[in-house]
N, C-alpha and C positions, 0 to 999 in steps of 0.2 A: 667770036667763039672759034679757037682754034684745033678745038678737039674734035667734033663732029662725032661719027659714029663711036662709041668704045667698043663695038663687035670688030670694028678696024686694027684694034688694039690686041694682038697675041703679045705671050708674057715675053718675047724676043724683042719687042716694041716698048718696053719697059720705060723705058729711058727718054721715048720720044713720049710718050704719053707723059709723063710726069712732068717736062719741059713746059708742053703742050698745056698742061693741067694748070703750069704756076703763072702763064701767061695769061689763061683764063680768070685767074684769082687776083691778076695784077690790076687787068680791066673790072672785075667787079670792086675791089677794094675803092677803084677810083669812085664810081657811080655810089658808093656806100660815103665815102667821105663828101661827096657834090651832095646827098642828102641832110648831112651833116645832122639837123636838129629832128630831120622829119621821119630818122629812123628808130627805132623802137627797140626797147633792151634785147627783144626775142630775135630780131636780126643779128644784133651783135655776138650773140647767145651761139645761132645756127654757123653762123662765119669762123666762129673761133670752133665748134664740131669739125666745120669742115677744113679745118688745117691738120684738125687729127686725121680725117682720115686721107690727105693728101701725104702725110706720116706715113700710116697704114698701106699707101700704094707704094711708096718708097720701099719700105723693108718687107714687101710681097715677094711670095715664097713664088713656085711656079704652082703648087699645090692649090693656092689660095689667092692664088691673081684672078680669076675672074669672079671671086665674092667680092674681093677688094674692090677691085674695078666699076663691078656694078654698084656696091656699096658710095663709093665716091660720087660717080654720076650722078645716083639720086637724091644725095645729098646739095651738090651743085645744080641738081634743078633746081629744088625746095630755095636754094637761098636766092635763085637769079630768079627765082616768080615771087618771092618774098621783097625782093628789091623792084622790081619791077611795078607792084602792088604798091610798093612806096612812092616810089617814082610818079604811079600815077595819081597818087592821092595826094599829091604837096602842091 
């Protein structure tokens, strides 16, 4: 996980946060395709939410960067516990 805090993340950091963000999405996509049959529609469901809102942090205003921001996050928890819960049930 290469993002670590988003409190780290001021809307100047934009650019490294989003880098940051697609790298984290690159390593869960793997772990999501290694499950291959033992993922479940709602995973797929939350995964494809959550590219919208890595969308959403891309075209953040400075007004709206840290709903975005947090908005992102908690979705990126929800799918890496969601994967994880997979992970360990196969």
């Amino acid at each position: 996980e290469s993002l670590g805090s988003t409190e780290d993340y001021t809307y100047d950091k934009k650019d490294a946060f989003v880098t940051g963000a697609q790298a984290d999405l690159n390593a869960l996509d793997q772990k999501i395709q290694a499950l291959s049959g033992n993922a479940d529609a709602s995973l797929h469901d939350k995964r494809v939410a959550l590219d919208q809102k890595l969308t959403d942090v891309k075209n953040a205003t400075q007004d709206n960067w840290n709903d975005v921001k947090t908005a992102f996050a908690n979705s990126y928890a929800d799918v890496k516990n969601s994967v994880k819960q997979a992970w360990d049930a196969r």
